[in-house]
C-alpha positions as a Markdown table, in Angstrom:
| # | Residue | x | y | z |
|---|---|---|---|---|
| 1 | Unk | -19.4 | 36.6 | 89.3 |
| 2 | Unk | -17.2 | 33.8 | 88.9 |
| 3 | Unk | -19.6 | 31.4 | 87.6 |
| 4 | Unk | -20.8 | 34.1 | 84.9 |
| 5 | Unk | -16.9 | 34.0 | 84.0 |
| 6 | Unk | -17.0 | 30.3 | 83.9 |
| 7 | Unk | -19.2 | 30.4 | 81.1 |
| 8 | Unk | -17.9 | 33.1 | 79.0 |
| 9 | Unk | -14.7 | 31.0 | 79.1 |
| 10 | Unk | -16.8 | 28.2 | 78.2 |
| 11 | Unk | -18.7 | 29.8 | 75.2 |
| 12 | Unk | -14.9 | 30.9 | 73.9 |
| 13 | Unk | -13.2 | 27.9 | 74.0 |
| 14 | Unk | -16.2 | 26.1 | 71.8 |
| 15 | Unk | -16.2 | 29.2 | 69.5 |
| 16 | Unk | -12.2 | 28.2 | 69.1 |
| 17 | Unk | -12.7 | 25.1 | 68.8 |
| 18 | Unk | -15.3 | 24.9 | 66.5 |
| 19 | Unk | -13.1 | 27.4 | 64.7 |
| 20 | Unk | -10.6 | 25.3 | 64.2 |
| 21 | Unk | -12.4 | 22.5 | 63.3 |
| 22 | Unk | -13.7 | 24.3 | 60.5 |
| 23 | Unk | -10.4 | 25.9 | 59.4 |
| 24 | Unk | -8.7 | 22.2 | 59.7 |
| 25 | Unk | -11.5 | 21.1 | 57.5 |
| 26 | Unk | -11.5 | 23.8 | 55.2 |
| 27 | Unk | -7.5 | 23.8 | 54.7 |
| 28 | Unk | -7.9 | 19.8 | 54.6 |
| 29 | Unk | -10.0 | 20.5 | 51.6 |
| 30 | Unk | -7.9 | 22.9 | 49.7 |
| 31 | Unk | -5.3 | 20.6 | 50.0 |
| 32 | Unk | -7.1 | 17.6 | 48.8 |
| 33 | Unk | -6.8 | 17.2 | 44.5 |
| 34 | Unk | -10.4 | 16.4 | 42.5 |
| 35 | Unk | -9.6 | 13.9 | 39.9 |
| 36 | Unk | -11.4 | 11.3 | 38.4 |
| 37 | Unk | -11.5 | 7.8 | 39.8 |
| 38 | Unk | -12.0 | 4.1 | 38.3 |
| 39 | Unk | -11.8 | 0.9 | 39.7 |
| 40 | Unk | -9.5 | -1.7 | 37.7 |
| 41 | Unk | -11.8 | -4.6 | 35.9 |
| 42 | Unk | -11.9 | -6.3 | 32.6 |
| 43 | Unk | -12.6 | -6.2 | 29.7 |
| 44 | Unk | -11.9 | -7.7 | 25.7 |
| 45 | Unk | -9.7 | -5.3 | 24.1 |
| 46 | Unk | -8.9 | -5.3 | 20.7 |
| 47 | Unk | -5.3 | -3.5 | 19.0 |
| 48 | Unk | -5.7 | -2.2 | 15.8 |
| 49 | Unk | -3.4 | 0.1 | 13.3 |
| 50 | Unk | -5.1 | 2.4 | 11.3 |
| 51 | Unk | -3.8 | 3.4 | 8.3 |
| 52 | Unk | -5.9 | 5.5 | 4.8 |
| 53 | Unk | -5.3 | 4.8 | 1.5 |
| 54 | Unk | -7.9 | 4.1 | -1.9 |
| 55 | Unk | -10.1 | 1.4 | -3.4 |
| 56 | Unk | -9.2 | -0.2 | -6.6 |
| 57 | Unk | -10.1 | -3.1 | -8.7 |
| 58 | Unk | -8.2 | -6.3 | -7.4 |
| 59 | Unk | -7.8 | -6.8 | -11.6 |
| 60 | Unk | -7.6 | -4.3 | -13.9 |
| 61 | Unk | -5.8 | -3.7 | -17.5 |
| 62 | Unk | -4.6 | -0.3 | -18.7 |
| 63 | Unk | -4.7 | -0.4 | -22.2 |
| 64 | Unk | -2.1 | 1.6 | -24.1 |
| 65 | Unk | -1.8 | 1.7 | -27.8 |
| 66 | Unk | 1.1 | -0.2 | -29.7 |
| 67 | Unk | 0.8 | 2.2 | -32.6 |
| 68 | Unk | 0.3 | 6.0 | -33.3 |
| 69 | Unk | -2.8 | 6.6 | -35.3 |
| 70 | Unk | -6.0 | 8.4 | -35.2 |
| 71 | Unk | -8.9 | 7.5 | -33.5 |
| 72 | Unk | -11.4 | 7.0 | -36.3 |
| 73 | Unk | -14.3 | 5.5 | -34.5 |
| 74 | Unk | -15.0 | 4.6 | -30.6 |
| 75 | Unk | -17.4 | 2.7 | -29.9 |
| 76 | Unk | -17.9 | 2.4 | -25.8 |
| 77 | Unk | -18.0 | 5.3 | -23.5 |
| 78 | Unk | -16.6 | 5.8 | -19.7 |
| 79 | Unk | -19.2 | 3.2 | -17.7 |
| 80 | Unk | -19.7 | 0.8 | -20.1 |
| 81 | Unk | -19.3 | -3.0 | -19.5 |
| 82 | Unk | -17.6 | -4.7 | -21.7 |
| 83 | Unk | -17.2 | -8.2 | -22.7 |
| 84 | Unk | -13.8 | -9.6 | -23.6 |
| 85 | Unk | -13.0 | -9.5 | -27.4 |
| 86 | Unk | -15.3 | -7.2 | -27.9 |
| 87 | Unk | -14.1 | -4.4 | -30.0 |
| 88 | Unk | -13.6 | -1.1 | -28.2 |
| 89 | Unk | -12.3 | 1.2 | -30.9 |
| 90 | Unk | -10.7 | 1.6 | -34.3 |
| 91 | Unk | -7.7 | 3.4 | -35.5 |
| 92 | Unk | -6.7 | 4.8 | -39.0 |
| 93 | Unk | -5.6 | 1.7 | -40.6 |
| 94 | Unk | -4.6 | 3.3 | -44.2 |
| 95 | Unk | -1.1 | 3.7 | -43.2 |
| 96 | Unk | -0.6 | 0.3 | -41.9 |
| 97 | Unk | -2.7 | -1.2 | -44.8 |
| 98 | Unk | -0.5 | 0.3 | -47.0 |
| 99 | Unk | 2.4 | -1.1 | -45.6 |
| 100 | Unk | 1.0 | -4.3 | -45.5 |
| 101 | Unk | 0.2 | -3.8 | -49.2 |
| 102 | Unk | 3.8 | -3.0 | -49.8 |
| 103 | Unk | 5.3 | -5.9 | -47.7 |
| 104 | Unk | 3.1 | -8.2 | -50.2 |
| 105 | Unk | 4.4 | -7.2 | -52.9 |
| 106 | Unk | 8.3 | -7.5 | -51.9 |
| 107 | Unk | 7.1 | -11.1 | -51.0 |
| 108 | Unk | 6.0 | -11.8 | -54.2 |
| 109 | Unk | 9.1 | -10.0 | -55.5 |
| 110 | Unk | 11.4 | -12.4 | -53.5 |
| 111 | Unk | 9.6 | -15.6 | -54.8 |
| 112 | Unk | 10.0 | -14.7 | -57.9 |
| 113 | Unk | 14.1 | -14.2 | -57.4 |
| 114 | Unk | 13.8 | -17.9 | -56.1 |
| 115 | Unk | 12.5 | -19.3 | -59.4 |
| 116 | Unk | 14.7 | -17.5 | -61.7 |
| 117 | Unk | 17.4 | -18.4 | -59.4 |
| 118 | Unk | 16.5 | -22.2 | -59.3 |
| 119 | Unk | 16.4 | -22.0 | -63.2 |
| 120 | Unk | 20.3 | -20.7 | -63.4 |
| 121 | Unk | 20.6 | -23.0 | -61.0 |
| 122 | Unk | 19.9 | -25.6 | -62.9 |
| 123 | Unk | 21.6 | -24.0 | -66.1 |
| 124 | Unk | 24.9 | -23.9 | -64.3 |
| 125 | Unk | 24.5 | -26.9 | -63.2 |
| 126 | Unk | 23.5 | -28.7 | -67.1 |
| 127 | Unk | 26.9 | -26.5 | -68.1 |
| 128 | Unk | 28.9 | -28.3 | -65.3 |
| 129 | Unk | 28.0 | -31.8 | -66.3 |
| 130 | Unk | 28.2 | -30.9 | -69.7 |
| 131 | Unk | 32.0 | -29.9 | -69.4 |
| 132 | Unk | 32.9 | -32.7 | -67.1 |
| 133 | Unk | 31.7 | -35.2 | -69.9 |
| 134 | Unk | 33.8 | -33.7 | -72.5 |
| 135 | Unk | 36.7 | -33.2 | -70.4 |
| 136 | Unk | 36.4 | -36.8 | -69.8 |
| 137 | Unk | 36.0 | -38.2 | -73.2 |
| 138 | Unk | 38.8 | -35.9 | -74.8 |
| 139 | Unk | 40.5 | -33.3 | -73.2 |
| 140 | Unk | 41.3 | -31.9 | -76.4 |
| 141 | Unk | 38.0 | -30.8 | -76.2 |
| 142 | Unk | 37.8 | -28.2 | -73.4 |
| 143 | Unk | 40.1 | -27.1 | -71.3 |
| 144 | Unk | 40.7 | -27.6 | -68.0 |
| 145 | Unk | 40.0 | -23.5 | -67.3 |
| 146 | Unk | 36.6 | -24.0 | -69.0 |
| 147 | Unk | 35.8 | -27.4 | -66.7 |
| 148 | Unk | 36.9 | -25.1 | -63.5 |
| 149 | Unk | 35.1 | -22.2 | -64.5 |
| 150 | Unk | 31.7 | -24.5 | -64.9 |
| 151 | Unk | 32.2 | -25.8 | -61.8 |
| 152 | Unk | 32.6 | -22.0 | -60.4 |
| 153 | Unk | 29.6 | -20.8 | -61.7 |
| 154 | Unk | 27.2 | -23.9 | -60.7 |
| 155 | Unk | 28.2 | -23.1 | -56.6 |
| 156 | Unk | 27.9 | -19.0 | -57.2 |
| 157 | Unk | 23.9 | -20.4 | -58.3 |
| 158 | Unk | 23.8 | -22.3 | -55.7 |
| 159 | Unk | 24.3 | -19.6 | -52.8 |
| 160 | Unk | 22.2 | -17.2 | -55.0 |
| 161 | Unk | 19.5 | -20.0 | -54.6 |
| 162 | Unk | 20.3 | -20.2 | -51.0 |
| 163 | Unk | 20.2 | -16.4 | -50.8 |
| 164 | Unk | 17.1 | -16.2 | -53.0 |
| 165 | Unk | 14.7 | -18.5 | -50.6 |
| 166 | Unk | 15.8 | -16.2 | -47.7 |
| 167 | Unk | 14.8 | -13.4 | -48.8 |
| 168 | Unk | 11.4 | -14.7 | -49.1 |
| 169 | Unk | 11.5 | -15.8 | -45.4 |
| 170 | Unk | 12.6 | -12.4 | -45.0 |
| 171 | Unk | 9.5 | -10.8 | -47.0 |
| 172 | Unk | 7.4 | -13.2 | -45.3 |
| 173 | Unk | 8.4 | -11.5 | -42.0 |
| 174 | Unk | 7.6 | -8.7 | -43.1 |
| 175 | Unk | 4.3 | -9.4 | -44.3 |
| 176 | Unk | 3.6 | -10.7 | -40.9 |
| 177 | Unk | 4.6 | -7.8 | -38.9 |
| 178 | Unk | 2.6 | -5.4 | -41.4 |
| 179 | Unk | -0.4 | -7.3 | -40.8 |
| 180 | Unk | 0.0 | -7.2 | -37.1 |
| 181 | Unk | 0.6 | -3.5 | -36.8 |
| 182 | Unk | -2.5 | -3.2 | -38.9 |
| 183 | Unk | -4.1 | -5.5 | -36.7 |
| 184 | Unk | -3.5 | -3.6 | -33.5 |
| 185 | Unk | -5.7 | -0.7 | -35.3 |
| 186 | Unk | -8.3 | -2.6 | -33.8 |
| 187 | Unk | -8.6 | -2.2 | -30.1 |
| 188 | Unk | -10.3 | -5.1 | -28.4 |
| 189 | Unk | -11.5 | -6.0 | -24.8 |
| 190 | Unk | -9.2 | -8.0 | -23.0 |
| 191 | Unk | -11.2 | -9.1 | -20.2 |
| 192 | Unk | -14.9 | -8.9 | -19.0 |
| 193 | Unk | -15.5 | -5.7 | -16.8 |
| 194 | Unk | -16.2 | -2.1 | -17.2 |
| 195 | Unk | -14.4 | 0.6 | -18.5 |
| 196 | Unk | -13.5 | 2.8 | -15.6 |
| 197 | Unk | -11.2 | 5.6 | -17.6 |
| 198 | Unk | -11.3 | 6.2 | -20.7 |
| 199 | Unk | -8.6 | 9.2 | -22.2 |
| 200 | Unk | -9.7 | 9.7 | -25.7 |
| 201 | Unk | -12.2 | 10.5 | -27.9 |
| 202 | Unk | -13.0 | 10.6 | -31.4 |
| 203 | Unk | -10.6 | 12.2 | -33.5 |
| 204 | Unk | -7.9 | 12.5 | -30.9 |
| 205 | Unk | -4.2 | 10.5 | -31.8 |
| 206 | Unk | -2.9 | 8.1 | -29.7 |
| 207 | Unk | 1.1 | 8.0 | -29.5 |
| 208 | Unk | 3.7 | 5.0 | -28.7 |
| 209 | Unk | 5.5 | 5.3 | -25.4 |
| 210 | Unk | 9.5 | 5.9 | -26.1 |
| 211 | Unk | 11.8 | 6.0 | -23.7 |
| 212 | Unk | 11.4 | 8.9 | -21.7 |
| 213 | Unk | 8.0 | 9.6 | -23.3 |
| 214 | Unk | 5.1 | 8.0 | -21.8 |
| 215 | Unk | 2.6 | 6.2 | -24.3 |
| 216 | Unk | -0.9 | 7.6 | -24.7 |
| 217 | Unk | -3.4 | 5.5 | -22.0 |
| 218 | Unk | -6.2 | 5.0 | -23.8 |
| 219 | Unk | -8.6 | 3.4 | -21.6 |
| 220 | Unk | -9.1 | 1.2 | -18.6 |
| 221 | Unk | -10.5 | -1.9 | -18.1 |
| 222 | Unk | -11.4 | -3.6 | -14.4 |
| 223 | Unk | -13.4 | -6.5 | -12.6 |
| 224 | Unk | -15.3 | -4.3 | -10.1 |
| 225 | Unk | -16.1 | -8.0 | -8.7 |
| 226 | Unk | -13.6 | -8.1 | -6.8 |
| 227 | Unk | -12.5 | -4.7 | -4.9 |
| 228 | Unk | -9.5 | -4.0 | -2.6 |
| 229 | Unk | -8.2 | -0.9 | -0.7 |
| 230 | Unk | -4.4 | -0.2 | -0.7 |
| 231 | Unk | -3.1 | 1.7 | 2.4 |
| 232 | Unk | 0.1 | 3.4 | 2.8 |
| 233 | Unk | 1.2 | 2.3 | 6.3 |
| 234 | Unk | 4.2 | 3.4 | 8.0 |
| 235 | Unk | 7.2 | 1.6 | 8.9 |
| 236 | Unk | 7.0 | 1.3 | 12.6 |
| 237 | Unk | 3.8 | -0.6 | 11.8 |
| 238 | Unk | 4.2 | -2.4 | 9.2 |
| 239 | Unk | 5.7 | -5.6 | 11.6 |
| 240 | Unk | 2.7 | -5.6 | 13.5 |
| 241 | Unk | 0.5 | -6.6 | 10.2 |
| 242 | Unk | 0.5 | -10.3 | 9.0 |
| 243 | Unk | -1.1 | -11.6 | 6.2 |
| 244 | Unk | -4.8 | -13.0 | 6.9 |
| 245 | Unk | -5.5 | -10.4 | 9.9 |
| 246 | Unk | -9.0 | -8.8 | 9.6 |
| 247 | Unk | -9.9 | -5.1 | 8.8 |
| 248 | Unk | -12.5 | -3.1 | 8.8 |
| 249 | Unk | -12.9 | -0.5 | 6.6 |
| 250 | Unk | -14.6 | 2.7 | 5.9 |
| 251 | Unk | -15.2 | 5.1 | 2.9 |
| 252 | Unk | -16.0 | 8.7 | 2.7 |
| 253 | Unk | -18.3 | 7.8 | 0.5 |
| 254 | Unk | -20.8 | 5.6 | 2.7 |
| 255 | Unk | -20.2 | 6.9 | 6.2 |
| 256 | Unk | -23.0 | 4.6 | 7.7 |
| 257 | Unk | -21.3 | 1.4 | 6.5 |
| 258 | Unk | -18.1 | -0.6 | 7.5 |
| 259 | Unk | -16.7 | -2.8 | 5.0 |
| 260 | Unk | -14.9 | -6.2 | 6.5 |
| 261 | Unk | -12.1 | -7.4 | 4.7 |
| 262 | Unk | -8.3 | -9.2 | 5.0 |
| 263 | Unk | -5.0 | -8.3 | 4.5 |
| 264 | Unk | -3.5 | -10.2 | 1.3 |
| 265 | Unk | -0.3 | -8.0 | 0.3 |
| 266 | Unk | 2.0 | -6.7 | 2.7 |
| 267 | Unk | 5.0 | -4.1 | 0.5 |
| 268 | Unk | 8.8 | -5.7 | 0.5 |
| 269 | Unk | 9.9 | -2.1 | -0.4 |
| 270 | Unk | 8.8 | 1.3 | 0.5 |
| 271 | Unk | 6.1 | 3.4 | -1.7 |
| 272 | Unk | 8.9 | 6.7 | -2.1 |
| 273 | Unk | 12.3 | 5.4 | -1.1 |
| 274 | Unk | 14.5 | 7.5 | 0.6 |
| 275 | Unk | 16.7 | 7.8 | -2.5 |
| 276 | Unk | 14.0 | 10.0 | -4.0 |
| 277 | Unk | 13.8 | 12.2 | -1.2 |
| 278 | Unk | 17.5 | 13.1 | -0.6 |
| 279 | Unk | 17.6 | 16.5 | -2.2 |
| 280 | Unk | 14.6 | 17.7 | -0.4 |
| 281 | Unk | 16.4 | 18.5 | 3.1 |
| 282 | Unk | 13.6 | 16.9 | 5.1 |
| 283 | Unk | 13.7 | 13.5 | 6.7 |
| 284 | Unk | 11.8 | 11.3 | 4.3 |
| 285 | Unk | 8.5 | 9.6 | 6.0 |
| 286 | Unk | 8.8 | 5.6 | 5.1 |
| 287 | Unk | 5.6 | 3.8 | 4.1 |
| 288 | Unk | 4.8 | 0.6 | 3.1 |
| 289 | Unk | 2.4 | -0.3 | 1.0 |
| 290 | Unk | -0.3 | -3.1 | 2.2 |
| 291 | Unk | -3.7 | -4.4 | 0.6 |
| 292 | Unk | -6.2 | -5.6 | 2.6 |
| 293 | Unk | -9.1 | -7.3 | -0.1 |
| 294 | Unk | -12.6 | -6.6 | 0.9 |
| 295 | Unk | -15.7 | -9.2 | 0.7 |
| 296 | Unk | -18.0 | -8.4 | -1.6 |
| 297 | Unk | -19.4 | -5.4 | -0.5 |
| 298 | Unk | -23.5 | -5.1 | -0.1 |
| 299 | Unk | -23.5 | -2.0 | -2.6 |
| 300 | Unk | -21.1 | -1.1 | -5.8 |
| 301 | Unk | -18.0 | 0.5 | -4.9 |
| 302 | Unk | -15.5 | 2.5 | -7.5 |
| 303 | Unk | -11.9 | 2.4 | -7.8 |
| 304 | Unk | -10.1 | 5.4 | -6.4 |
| 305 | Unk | -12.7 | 6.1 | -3.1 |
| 306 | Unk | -11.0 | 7.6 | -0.2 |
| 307 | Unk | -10.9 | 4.6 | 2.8 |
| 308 | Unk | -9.7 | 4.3 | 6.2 |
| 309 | Unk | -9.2 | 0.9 | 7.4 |
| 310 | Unk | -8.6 | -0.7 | 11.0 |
| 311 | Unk | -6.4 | -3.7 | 10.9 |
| 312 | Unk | -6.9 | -6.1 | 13.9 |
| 313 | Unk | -3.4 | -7.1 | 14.9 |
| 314 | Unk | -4.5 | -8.6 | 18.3 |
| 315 | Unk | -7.5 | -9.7 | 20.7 |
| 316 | Unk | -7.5 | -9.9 | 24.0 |
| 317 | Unk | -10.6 | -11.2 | 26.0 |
| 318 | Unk | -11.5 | -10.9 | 29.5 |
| 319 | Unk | -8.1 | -8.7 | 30.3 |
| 320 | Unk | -7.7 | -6.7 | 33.2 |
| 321 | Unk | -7.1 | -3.0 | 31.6 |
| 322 | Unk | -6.5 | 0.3 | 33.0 |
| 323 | Unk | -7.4 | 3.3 | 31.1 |
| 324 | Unk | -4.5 | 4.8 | 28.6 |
| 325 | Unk | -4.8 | 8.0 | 30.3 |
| 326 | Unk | -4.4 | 6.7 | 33.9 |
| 327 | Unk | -0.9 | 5.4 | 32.9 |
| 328 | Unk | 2.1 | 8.0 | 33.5 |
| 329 | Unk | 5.7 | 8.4 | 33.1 |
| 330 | Unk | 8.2 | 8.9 | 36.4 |
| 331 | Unk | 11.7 | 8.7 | 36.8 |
| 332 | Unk | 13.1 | 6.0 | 38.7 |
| 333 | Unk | 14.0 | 8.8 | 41.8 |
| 334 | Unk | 11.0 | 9.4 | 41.6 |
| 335 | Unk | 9.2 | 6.1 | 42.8 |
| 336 | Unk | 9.6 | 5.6 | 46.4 |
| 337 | Unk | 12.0 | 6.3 | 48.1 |
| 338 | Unk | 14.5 | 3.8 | 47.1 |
| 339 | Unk | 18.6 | 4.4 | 45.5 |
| 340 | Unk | 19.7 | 3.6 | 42.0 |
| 341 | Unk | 23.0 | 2.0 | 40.9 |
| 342 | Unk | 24.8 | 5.5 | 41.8 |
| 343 | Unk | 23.6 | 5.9 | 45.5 |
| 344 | Unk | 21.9 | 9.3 | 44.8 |
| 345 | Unk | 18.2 | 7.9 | 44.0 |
| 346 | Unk | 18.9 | 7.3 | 40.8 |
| 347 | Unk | 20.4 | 4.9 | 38.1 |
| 348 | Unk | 22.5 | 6.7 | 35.3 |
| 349 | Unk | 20.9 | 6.3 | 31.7 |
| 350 | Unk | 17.7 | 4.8 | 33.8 |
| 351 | Unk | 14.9 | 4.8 | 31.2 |
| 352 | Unk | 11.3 | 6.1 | 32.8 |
| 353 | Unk | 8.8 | 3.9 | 34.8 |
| 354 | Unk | 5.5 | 3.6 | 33.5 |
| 355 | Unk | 2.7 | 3.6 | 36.5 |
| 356 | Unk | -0.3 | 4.8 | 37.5 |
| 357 | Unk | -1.4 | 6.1 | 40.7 |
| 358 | Unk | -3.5 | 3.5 | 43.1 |
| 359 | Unk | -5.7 | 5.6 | 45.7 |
| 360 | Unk | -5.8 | 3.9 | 49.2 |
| 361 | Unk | -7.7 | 5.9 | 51.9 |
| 362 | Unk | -7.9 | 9.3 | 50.0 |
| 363 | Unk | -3.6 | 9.4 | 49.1 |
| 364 | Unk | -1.7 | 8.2 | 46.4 |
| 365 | Unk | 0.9 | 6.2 | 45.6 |
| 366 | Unk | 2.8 | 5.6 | 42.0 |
| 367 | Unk | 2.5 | 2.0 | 41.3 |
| 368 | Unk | 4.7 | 0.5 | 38.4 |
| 369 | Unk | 2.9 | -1.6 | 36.3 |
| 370 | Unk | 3.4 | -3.6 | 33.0 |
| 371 | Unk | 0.9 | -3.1 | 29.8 |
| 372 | Unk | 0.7 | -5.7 | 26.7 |
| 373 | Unk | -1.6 | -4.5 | 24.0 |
| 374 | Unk | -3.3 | -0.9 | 23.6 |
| 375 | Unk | -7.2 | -1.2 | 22.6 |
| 376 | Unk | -8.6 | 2.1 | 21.7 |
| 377 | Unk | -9.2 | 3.7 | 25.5 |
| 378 | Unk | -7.7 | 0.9 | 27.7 |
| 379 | Unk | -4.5 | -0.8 | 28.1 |
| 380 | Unk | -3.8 | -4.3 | 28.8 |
| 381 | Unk | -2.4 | -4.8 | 32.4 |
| 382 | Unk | -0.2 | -7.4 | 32.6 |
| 383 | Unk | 0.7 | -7.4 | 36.3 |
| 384 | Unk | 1.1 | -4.5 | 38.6 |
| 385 | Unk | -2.5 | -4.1 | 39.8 |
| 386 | Unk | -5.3 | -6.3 | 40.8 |
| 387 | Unk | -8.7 | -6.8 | 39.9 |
| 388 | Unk | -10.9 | -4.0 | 41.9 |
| 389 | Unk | -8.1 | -1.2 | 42.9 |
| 390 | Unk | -9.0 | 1.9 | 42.7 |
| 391 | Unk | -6.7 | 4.5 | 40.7 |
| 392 | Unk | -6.5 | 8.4 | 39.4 |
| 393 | Unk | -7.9 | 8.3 | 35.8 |
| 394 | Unk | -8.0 | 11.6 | 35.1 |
| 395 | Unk | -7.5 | 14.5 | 33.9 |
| 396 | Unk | -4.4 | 14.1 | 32.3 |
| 397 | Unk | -3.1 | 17.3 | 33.5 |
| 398 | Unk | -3.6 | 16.2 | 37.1 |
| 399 | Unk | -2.1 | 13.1 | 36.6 |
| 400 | Unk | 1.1 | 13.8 | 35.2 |
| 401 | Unk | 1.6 | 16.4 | 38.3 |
| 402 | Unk | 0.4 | 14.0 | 40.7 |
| 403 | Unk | 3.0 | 12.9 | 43.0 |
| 404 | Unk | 3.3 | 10.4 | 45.8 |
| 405 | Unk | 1.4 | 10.6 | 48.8 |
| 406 | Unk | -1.1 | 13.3 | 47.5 |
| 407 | Unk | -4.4 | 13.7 | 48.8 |
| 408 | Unk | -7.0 | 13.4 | 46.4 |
| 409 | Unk | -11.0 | 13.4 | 46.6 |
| 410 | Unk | -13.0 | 11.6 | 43.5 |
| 411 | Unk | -15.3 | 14.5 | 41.7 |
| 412 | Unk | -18.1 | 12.9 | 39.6 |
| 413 | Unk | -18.6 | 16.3 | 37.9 |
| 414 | Unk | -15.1 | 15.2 | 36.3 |
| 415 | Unk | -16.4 | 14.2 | 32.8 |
| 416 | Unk | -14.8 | 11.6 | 30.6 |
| 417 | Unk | -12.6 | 13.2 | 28.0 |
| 418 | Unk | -11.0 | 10.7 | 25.9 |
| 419 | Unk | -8.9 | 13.6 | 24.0 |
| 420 | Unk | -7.6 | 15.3 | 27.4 |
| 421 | Unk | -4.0 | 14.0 | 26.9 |
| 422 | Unk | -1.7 | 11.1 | 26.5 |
| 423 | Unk | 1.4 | 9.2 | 28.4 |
C-alpha cells in the first residue's frame, strides 16, 4: 500500500514538473521579441543626392525677330539641321525697302545742300575780299558798314557749310540703319545645329518685344552635340555638391540606360526667390539650380526629357556599416542607467542618442554609435561597434519599441523590407 502511494506521488511530481517546464518554456517564449538579425561587416558605400530636373542643349540660340513683319517665305521646318548662315526665313521687306528708298533720297538731298552751300560759300567769301580791297585803297569807296557786313555774311556761309556736310552724315546714318532693318528681313542661321522649336509659319507676323511685351520667338537653334540636364536641387543639399563630382543619370525616356556625366554649374542664387513667393502664405521651398553635363550619350537625346540624376558626393570603401534601419533614436535617460547634468537621468536641452541595439546571448542592449556617410541601405560606422557583432535590424516597428535588456529570438521568416521605416 505504501509503495503503491510512493509511486503515484512519484508519477505527480514528474507530471508537475514537466508542467512547469513546459509553461516556463512556453512563457519564456512569449516573452521573447522576433526581429531580424545581422552581423556588422563591410562594405563600399557610396552617398549620393538625387535630385530631377530636364535635358537641354549645352548651346542653344533663341532667335527673336528685331522687326515686325510678315513672314513671307520659310524655308526650314521643326527637325531640320541647319548650317550657320544659312537662310532660315524671309520677311516682308517692302516696308523697310521703302524706307531705305526714302533715306536715299534725303542723302542725296543733303549732298546737294553741301554744294550749293560751298558755292555761297565761296561767293561770300569773293564779296569779303572784294570789300576789304577797296576799303583799303580808298575808303571813300565803301563804307566801313558794307566791309563789316561782308565779313558777316562770309562766316553765316561758313556755319551753313559746316551745317550742310552734317546733314549728309546725318542722311548717311540713316541710310545705314534703313538698310539694316531691311537687312534683318532676312533671318539667317547663327550657328550649326538643328532647329528644335520653331513658332511660326507662313503668313503669320512676327512682333518686337517692348517693355512689358515679350517679342515674338521665332525659332530655336541648338548643338544637340553636346547635351546637359539641369536639376533643381534643394538648399540643404546644395553644399554637399562640388563641381567635377560624377552623376549618373536617367531619363523617362530610356528606362534601360544610365547616362554618366559631371557637375559643371552649381546656381549662386535660388531658381524662385523667396521675394516671389511672399504673398502666397506658404513657406517658399528654396532650390538651387545645378547642371551636371553628360558624355556623349550612345543614342540621340532631345532637349526638354524628364531626368533623374544621382550625384556622387562621397565613396567610401571597405567601411564597416550597419544597416539605416537598425540605427534608432533614444533619449539620454534612456541609455543605461546613468544621470545627466540635473541628477534626475537626464541632461536639460540634451539632444537624442543615435544607437542601435547589439544582441549578446538572446538580450539587448542600446549601444551609441557614430555614422559618417549614408549609402543607399547602409550607414557608415564610424566607431561604436566592431567588426562581427550581432544587432536588431529590423522591423522598424520593433526597433523603435525595443528597449534595453529585451529578449529577442532571430526569425528568418523576417523578410527584408527596405521601405518598413526610417530613424
Amino acid at each position: 500500500m505504501r509503495t503503491g502511494i510512493k509511486v503515484f506521488l512519484g508519477v505527480v511530481l514528474v507530471v508537475i514538473v514537466a508542467g512547469a517546464a513546459m509553461m516556463s518554456m512556453t512563457f519564456s517564449r512569449e516573452d521573447r521579441t522576433a526581429v531580424r538579425a545581422e552581423t556588422v561587416g563591410t562594405r563600399d558605400l557610396v552617398a549620393t543626392i538625387t535630385a530631377s530636373g530636364n535635358v537641354r542643349a549645352t548651346r542653344k540660340v533663341d532667335i527673336s525677330s528685331d522687326i515686325s513683319a510678315r513672314v513671307t517665305e520659310l524655308l526650314i521646318e521643326e527637325g531640320d539641321d541647319v548650317e550657320e548662315g544659312q537662310v532660315l526665313l524671309r520677311l516682308d521687306p517692302t516696308r523697310y525697302q521703302a524706307a531705305l528708298d526714302r533715306s536715299l533720297a534725303n542723302l542725296s538731298q543733303a549732298q546737294s545742300q553741301v554744294a550749293q552751300s560751298e558755292e555761297n560759300f565761296l561767293r561770300a567769301e569773293r564779296q569779303a575780299r572784294r570789300m576789304a580791297q577797296l576799303w583799303a585803297s580808298d575808303s571813300l569807296l565803301v563804307s566801313r558798314q558794307e566791309v563789316e557786313n561782308a565779313e558777316s555774311d562770309l562766316e553765316i556761309q561758313r556755319s551753313m557749310r559746316e551745317a550742310s556736310t552734317y546733314g549728309v552724315s546725318q542722311a548717311g546714318a540713316a541710310v545705314e540703319e534703313a538698310r539694316d532693318q531691311l537687312a534683318k528681313t532676312v533671318i539667317i542661321a547663327p550657328m550649326t545645329g538643328r532647329v528644335t522649336r520653331l513658332n511660326v509659319e507662313e503668313g503669320e507676323t512676327v512682333i518686337v518685344g517692348t517693355m512689358n511685351n515679350p517679342g515674338s520667338l521665332v525659332l530655336t537653334v541648338s548643338d544637340l552635340s553636346v547635351m546637359e540636364v539641369v536639376l533643381e536641387v534643394d538648399e540643404t543639399d546644395v553644399p554637399e555638391i562640388m563641381l567635377g563630382d560624377y552623376a549618373t543619370v536617367e531619363l523617362d525616356a530610356f528606362p534601360e540606360m544610365e547616362f554618366p556625366g559631371y557637375v559643371t554649374q552649381i546656381g549662386n542664387s535660388a531658381i524662385r526667390p523667396p521675394s516671389q513667393s511672399a504673398g502666397s502664405g506658404q513657406t517658399p521651398t528654396i532650390d538651387f539650380e545645378v547642371i551636371v553635363t553628360l558624355v556623349p550619350p550612345p543614342v540621340e537625346l532631345r532637349p526638354d526629357l524628364s531626368a533623374t540624376a544621382e550625384v556622387v558626393i562621397e565613396t567610401r570603401d571597405n567601411q564597416l556599416s550597419v544597416p539605416i534601419i537598425a540605427v534608432t533614436l533614444r533619449e539620454e535617460d534612456e541609455v543605461g542607467n546613468g544621470r545627466g547634468a540635473n541628477g534626475n537621468g537626464r541632461r536639460e536641452d540634451s539632444d537624442p542618442i543615435e544607437g542601435v541595439f547589439v544582441i549578446r546571448e538572446g538580450r539587448v542592449t542600446f549601444t551609441p554609435v557614430e555614422i559618417g556617410i549614408v549609402g543607399d541601405e547602409y550607414f557608415e560606422l564610424v566607431s561604436g561597434l566592431a567588426l562581427g557583432d550581432s544587432i536588431v535590424s529590423g522591423p522598424w516597428e520593433v526597433v523603435r519599441s525595443l528597449e534595453d535588456g529585451d529578449a529577442v529570438e532571430h526569425d528568418e521568416d523576417l523578410e527584408w523590407d527596405r521601405d518598413d521605416g526610417s530613424n
